[in-house]
C-alpha positions in Angstrom: 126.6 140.3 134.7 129.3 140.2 132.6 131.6 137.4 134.5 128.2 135.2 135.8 127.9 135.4 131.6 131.6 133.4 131.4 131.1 131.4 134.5 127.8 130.3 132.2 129.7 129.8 128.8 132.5 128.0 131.0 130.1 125.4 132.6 128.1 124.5 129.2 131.7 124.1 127.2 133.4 121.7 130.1 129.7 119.1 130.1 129.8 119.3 126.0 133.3 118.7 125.9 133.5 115.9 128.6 130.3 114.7 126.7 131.9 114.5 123.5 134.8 112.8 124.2 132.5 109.9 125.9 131.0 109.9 123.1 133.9 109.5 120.5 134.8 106.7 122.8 131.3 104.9 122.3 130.8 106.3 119.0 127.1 107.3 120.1 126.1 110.8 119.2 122.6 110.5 120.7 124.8 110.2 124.4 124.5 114.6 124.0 121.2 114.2 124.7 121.8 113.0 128.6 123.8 116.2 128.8 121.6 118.6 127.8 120.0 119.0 130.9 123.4 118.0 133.0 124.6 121.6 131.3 122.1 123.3 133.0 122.7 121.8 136.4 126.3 122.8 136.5 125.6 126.4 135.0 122.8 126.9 137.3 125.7 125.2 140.3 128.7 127.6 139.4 126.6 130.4 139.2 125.2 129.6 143.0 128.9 128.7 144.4 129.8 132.1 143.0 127.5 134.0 144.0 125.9 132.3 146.9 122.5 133.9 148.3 118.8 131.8 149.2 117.4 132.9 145.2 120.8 131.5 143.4 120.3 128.1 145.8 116.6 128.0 144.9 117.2 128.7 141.2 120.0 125.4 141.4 117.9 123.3 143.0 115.2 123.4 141.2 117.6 123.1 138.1 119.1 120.2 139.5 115.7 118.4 140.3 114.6 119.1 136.4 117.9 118.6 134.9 118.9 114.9 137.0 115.6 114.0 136.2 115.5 114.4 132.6 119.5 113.0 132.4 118.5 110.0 134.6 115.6 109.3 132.1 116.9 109.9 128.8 120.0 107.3 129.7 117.7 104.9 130.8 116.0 104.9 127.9 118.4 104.9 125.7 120.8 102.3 127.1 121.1 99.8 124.7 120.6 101.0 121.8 122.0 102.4 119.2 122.3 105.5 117.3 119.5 108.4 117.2 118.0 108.3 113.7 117.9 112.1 114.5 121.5 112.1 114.2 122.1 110.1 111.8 120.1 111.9 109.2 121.2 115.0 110.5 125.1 114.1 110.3 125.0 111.9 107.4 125.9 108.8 108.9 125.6 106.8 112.3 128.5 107.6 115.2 131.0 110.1 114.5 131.5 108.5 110.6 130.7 111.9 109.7 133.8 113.3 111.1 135.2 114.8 114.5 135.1 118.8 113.4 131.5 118.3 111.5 130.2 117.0 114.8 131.8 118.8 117.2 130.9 121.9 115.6 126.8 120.5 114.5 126.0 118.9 117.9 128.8 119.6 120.8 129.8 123.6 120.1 126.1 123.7 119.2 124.2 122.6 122.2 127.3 124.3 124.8 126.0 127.5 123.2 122.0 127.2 123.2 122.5 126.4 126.8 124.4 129.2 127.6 122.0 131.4 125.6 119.0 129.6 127.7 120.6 129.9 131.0 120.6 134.0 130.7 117.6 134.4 133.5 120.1 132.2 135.7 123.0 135.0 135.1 121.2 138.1 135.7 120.0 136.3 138.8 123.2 135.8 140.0 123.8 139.6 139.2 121.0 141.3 141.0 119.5 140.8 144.0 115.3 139.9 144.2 112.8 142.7 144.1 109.6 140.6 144.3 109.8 137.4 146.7 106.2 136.5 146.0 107.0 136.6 142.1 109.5 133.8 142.9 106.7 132.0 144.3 104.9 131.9 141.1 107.7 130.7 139.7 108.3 127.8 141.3 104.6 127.2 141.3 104.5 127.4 137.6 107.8 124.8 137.6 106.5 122.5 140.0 103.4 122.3 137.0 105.9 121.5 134.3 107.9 118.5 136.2 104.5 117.1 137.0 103.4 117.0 133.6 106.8 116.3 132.4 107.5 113.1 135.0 103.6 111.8 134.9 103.6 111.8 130.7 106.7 110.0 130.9 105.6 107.3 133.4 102.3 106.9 131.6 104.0 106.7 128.1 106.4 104.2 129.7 103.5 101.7 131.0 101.9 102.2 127.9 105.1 100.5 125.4 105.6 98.3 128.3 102.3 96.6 127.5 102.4 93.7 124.7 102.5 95.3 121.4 99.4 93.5 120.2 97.6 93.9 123.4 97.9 97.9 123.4 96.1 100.3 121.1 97.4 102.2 118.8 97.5 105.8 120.6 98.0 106.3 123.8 94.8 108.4 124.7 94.3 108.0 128.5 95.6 110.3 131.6 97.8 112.9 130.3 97.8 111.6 126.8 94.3 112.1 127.0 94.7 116.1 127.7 97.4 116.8 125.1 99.3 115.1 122.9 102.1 115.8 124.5 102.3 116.9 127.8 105.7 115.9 128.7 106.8 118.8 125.7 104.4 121.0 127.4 106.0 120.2 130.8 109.2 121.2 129.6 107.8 124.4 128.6 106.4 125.5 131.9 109.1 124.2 133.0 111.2 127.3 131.5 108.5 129.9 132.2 108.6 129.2 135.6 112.5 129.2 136.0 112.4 132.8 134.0 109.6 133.9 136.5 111.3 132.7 139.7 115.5 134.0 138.1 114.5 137.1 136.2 111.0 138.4 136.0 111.5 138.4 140.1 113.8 141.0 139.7 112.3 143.6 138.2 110.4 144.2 134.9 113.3 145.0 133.0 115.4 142.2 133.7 112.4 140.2 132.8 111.6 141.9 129.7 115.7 141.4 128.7 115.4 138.1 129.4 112.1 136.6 128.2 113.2 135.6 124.8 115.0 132.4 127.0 112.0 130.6 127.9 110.3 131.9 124.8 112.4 130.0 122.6 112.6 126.6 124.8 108.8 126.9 124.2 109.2 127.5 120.5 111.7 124.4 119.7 109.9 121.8 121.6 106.5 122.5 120.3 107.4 123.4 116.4 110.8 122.3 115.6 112.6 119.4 117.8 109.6 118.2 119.6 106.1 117.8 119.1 105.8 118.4 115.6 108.7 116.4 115.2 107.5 113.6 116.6 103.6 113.8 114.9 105.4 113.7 111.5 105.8 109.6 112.2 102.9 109.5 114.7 100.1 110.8 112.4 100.8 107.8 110.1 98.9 105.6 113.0 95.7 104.4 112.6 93.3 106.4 114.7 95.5 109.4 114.4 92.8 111.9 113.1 90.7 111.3 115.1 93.1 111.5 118.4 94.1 114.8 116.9 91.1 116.3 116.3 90.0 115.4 120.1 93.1 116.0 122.1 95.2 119.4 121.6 98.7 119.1 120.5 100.5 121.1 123.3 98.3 122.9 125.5 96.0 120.7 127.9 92.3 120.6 127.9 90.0 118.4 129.8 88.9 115.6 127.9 85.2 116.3 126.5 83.2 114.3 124.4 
């Protein structure tokens, strides 16, 4: 356990280092964002080189699905524009004018760490060998049902801005959108359950127990802190907003009704 722990923290600090020196050369912060998911991929890829068997394969592949997805669409995005107000708020200033240890230490150390933290069911399943198969099943189930909400609320949110800005309304409030208000966060969520169900609960119920504070915190962050809250503090000032809200649940979906 121990060494799959610094074959982890290893993999996370080489992708946020590389990271952060492409991004002192484009003097783009926001660029830590397309690795955040790229960490997970090579974490969840040393840990299945080193300790090859069918549930550390799995366990990459399904990180590497999720992970290349998310990088592949956060870059596209993002090309061409400039820096994350996120960042700049948060450092004091756009690019690295804040300074090389401030940022280093606020965004790069941070995020090697959180995803070392994060990746602990992916460690303990490269330490112990499955006890339940058909738990891992349920896992993957679960994770299939986070990338679909994840990559359908992203297309749909994508064809929605595409539209004319005076042609579209205000809120987007159809397909997914019309379920939850914002089932790509909620994706990402299941997304983490079902990796924890499929790496740790599948092992046994303590390493599931030790472990459950992973995908219990991924869920916390994206719904209350860097996600979904974060994003209705600019979207509630929309016209139609109250309404929207009071019809379609923030995170967790619900039929439309009404």
């Amino acid at each position: 356990m121990v060494s799959a722990a610094l074959v982890a923290l290893l993999a996370a600090v080489v992708v946020m280092g590389s990271t952060a020196v492409v991004s002192r050369r484009l003097d783009r912060v926001a660029v830590v964002d397309v690795a955040w998911g790229l960490a997970f991929v090579a974490i969840a890829l040393a840990l299945a080189v080193l300790w090859p068997d069918a549930h550390s394969w799995l366990l990459a592949a399904l990180v590497v699905v999720w992970g290349g997805r998310l990088a592949w669409h956060i870059g596209r995005r993002s090309r061409g524009h400039g820096e994350d107000p996120r960042y700049e708020k948060m450092l004091g200033g756009p690019g690295w004018s804040a300074g090389a240890g401030r940022i280093v230490t606020k965004v790069f150390a941070t995020q090697a760490v959180v995803a070392f933290l994060i990746s602990a069911p992916f460690q303990v399943a490269a330490a112990y060998d499955v006890r339940w198969w058909p738990v891992v099943w349920v896992g993957v189930a679960v994770w299939a049902v986070g990338v679909f909400f994840e990559v359908v609320g992203d297309a749909q949110l994508e064809a929605y801005k595409a539209k004319p800005r005076e042609s579209r309304p205000g809120i987007l409030d159809t397909g997914l959108w019309g379920w939850s208000r914002h089932p790509n966060y909620f994706g990402d969520a299941c997304v983490w359950w079902g990796l924890w169900i499929a790496g740790a609960l599948a092992l046994g119920w303590l390493p599931g127990l030790l472990t459950v504070w992973a995908p219990a915190a991924m869920t916390y962050f994206v719904r209350n802190v860097t996600g979904a809250k974060l994003l209705e503090r600019t979207m509630s000032q929309r016209e139609g907003w109250d309404e929207y809200a009071a019809r379609v649940p923030l995170f967790v979906p619900r039929p439309p009704h009404g």
